[in-house]
GUBAZA-347898 format. One record per residue (C-alpha): x, y, z; residue in three letters. Coordinates in steps of 0.001 Angstrom, whole numbers, m for minus. Example, Ala and Ser with C-alpha at 12.3 -4.5 7.8 and 13.67 -1.06 7.14 Angstrom:
+---------+---------+---------+------+
!       X !       Y !       Z ! resn !
+---------+---------+---------+------+
!   12300 !   m4500 !    7800 !  ALA !
!   13670 !   m1060 !    7140 !  SER !
+---------+---------+---------+------+
***
This chain:
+---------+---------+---------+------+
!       X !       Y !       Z ! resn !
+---------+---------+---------+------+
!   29473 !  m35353 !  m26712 !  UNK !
!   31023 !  m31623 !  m25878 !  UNK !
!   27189 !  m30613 !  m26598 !  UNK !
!   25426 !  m32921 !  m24262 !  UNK !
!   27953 !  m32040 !  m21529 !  UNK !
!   27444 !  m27914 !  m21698 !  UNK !
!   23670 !  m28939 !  m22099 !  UNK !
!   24305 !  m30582 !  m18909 !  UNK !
!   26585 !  m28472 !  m16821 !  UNK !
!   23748 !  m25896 !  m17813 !  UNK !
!   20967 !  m27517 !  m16475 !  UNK !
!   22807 !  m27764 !  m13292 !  UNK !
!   24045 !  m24480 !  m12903 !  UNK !
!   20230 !  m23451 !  m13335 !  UNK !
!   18821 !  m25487 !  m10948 !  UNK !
!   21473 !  m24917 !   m8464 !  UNK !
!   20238 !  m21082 !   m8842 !  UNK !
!   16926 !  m21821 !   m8787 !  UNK !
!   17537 !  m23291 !   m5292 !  UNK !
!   19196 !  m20233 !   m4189 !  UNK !
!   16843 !  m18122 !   m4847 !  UNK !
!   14015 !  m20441 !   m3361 !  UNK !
!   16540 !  m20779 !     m92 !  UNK !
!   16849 !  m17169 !     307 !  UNK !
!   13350 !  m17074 !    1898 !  UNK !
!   11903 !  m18318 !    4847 !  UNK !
!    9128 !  m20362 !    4835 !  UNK !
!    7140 !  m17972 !    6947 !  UNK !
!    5435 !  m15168 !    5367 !  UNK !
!    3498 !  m12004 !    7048 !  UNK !
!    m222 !  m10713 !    5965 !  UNK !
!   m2761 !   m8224 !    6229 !  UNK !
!   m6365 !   m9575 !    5375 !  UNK !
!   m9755 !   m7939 !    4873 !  UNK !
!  m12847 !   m9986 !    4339 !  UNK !
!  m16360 !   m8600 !    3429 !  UNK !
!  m19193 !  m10952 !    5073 !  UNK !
!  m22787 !  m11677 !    4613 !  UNK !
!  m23970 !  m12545 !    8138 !  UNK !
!  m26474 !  m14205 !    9493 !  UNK !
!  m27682 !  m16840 !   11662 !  UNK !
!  m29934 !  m19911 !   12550 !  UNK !
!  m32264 !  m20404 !   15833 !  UNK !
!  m32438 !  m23917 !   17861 !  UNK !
!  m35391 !  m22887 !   20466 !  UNK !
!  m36535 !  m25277 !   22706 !  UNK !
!  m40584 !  m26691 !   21853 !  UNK !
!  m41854 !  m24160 !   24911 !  UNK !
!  m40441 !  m20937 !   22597 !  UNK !
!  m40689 !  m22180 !   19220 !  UNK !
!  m43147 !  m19169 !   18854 !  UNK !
!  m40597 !  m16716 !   19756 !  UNK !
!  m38029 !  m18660 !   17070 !  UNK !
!  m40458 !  m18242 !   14241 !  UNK !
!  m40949 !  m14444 !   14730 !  UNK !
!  m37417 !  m14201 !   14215 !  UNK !
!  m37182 !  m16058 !   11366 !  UNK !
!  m40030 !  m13401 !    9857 !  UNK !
!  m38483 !  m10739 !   10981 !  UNK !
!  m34982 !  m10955 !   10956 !  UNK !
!  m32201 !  m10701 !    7914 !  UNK !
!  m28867 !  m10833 !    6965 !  UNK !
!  m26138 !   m8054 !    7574 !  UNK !
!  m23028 !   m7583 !    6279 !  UNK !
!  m20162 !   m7570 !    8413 !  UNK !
!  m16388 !   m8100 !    8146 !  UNK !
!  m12911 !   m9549 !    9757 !  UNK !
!   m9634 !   m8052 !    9444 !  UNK !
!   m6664 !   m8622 !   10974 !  UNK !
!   m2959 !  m10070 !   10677 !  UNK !
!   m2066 !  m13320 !    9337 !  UNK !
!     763 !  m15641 !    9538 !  UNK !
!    1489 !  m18223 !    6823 !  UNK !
!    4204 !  m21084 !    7337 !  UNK !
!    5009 !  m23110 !    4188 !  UNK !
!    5154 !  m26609 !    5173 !  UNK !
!    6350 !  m27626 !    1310 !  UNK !
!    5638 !  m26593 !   m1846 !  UNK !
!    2360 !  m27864 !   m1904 !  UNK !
!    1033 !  m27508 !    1618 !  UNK !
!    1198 !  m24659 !    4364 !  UNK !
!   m1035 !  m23672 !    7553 !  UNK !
!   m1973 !  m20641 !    8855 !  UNK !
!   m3258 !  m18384 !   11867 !  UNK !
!   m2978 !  m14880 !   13101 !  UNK !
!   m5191 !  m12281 !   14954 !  UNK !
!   m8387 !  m10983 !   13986 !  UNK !
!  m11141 !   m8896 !   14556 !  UNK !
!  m14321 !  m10010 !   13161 !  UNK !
!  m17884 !   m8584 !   13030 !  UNK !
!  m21059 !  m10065 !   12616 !  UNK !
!  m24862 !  m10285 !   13559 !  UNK !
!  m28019 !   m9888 !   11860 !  UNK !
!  m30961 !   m7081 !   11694 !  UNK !
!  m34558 !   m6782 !   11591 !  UNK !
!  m36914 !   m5633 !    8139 !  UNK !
!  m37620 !   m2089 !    8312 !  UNK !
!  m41409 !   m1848 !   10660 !  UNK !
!  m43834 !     835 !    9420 !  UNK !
!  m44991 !    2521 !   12793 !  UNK !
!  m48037 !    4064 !   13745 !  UNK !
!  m49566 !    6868 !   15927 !  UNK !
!  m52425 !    8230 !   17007 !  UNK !
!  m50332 !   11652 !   16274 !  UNK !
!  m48948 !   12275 !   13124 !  UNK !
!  m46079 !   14857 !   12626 !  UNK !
!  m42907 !   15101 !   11632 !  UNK !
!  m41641 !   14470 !   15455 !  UNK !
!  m42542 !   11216 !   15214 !  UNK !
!  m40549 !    7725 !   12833 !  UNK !
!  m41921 !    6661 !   10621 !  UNK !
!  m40437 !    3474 !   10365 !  UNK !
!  m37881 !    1841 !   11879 !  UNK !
!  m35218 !   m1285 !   12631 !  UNK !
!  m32438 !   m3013 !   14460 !  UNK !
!  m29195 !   m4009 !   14146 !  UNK !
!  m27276 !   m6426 !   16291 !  UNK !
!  m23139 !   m6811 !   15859 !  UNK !
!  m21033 !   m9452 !   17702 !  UNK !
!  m18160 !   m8347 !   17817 !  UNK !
!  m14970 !  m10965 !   18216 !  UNK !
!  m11074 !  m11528 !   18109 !  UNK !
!  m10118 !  m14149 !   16458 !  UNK !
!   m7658 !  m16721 !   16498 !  UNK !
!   m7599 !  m18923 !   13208 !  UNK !
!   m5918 !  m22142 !   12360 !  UNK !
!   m6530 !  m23661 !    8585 !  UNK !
!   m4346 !  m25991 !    6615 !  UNK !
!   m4591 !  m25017 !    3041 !  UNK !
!   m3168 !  m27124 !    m680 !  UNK !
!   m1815 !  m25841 !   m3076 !  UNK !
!   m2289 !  m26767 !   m6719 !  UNK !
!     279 !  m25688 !   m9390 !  UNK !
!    3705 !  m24261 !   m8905 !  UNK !
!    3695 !  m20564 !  m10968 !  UNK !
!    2976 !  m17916 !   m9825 !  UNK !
!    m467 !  m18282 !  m10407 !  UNK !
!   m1475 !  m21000 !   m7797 !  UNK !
!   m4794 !  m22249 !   m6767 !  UNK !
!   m5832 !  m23493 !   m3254 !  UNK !
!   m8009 !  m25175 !    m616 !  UNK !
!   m8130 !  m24775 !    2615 !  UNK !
!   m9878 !  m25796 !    5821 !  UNK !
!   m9660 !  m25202 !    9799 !  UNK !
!  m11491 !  m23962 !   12473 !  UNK !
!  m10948 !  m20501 !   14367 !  UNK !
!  m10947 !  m19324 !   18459 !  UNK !
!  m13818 !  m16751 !   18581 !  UNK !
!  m13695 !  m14683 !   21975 !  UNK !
!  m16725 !  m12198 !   22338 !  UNK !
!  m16108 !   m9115 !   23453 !  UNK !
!  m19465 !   m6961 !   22983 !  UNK !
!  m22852 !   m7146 !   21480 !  UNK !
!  m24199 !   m3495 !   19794 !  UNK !
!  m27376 !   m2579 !   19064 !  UNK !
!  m28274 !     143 !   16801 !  UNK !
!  m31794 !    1098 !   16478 !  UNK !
!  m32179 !    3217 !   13148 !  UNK !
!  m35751 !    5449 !   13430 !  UNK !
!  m36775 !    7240 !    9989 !  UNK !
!  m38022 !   10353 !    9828 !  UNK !
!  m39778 !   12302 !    6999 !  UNK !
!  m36599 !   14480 !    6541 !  UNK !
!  m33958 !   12932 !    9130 !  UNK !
!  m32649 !   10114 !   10228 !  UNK !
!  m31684 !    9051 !   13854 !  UNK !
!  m29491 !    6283 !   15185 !  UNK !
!  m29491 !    5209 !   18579 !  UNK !
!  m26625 !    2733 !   20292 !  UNK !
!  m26149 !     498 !   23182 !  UNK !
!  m23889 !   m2252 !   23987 !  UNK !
!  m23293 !   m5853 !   26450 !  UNK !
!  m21144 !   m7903 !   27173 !  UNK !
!  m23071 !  m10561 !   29476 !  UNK !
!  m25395 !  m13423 !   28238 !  UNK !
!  m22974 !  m14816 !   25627 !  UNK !
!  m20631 !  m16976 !   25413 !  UNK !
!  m16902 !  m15984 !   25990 !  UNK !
!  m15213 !  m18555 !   24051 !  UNK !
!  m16855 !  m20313 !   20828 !  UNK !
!  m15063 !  m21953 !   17924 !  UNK !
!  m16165 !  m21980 !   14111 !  UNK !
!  m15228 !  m24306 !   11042 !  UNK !
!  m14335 !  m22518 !    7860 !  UNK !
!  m13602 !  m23825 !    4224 !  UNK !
!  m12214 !  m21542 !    1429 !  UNK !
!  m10699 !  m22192 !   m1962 !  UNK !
!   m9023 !  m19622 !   m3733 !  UNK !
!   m6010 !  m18194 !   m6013 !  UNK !
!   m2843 !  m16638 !   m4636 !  UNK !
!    m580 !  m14488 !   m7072 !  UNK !
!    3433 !  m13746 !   m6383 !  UNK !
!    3765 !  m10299 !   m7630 !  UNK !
!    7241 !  m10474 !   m7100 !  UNK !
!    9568 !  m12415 !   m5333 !  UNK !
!    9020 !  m11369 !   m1947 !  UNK !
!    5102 !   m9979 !   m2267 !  UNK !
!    2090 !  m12249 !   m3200 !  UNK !
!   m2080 !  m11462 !   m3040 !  UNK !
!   m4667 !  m13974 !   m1991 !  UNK !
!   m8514 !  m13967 !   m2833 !  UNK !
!  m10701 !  m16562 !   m1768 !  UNK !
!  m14516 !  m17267 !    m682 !  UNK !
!  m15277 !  m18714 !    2051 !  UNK !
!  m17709 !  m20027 !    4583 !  UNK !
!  m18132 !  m20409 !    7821 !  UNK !
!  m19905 !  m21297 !   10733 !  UNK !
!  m19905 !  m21026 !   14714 !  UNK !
!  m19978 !  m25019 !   15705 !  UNK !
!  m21630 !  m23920 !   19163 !  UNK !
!  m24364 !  m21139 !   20119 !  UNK !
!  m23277 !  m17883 !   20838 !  UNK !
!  m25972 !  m17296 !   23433 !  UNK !
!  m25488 !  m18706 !   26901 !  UNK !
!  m29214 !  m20398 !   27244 !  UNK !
!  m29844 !  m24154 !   26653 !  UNK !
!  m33496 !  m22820 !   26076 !  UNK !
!  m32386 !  m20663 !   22991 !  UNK !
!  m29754 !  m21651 !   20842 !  UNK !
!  m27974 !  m19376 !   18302 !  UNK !
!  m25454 !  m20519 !   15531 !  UNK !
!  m23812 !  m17567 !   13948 !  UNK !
!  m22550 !  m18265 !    9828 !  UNK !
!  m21149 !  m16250 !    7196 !  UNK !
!  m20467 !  m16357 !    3171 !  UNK !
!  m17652 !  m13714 !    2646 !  UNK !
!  m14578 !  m13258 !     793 !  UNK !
!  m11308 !  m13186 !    2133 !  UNK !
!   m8522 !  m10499 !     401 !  UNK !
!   m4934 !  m10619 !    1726 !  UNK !
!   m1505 !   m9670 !     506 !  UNK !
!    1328 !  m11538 !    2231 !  UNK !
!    5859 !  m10765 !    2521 !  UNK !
!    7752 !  m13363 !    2703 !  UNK !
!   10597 !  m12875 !    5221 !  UNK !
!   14262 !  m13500 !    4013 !  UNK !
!   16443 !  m15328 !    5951 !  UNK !
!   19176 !  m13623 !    7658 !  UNK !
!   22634 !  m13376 !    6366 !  UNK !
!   25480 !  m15258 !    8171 !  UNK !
!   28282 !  m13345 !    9644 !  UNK !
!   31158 !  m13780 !    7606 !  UNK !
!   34790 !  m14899 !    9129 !  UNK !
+---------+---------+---------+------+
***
């Protein structure tokens, strides 16, 4: 009898600690993200310019762009949380390398050439992501959609030379669409390396829901296949002033 009531008193002395240390946190915890991207996207011409659509499609290729940014996670329970912050993402397309030809040959002149087009965005996410397991080895999924505002579209045409190279830049900000939201879906692992730090890895894809391009004519649907990195603090709760 004396046994099962230490065993006892033990138990609960363990798990009142247990709750201690789990209520010395908040539920809200602070991150810093990076996420490597391959970018692309697919064309929705109208029947008139279908031509133009399918010269694209030959010509054009993925590029790899990025998003990085701060994130804020709030724990809903031990099993569920959402999460936003601000970004600043980065992505586009670019066109095959073109052999070009002149009537003059030298070394003045490229001899090939391409072009690369970034969108460049802040972003605004919202996801809702579950948890599986309760180590500190955890496994998720998540889902949500994001607030893309455009803020510039740069070109950079890249001209090869026998023994150079040569970039050339320009930039707009008219013809596309301000505001455009995307859907994304991840799944992932999240590690506590201690008590207050933890690291997230996860894929994920994602996809602009409307076109980027302000023309009913030509429609533009930007996606990406990246992977997102982030290491998150979890904020302590403040101490109360003592009488």
């Amino acid at each position: 009898m004396r046994y099962l009531l230490t065993t006892i008193l033990l138990c609960t002395q363990l798990h009142s600690y247990a709750q201690s240390q789990q209520n010395e946190f908040r539920k809200t915890s602070i991150g810093i993200t990076f996420s490597p991207a391959y970018c692309f996207r697919s064309l929705h011409y109208a029947q008139s310019n279908k031509w133009i659509e399918d010269k694209r499609n030959e010509n054009e290729v993925p590029i790899f762009g990025y998003s990085t940014g701060i994130n804020i996670k709030y724990s809903l329970s031990e099993k569920n949380a959402i999460k936003t912050g601000l970004l600043f993402s980065l992505n586009g397309e670019q066109t095959k390398y073109q052999d070009l030809q002149w009537q003059s040959q030298g070394n003045k002149y490229p001899q090939k050439a391409k072009s690369e087009f970034h969108y460049k965005y802040l972003t605004i996410p919202l996801e809702f992501a579950h948890y599986f397991g309760s180590n500190s080895l955890r496994f998720f999924a998540a889902t949500g959609v994001s607030l893309n505002v455009f803020t510039q579209k740069k070109t950079n045409v890249i001209s090869i030379y026998d023994n150079d190279k040569k970039i050339s830049s320009s930039s707009v900000d008219v013809g596309y669409n301000k505001i455009n939201i995307a859907a994304c879906v991840s799944a992932g692992i999240e590690y506590d390396l201690s008590k207050r730090f933890s690291l997230s890895l996860a894929p994920y894809y994602a996809r602009f829901l409307n076109s980027i391009v302000a023309d009913e004519q030509a429609k533009e649907y930007s996606y990406s296949f990246g992977c997102n990195a982030g290491i998150y603090y979890k904020l302590r709760k403040k101490e109360k002033a003592r009488n």
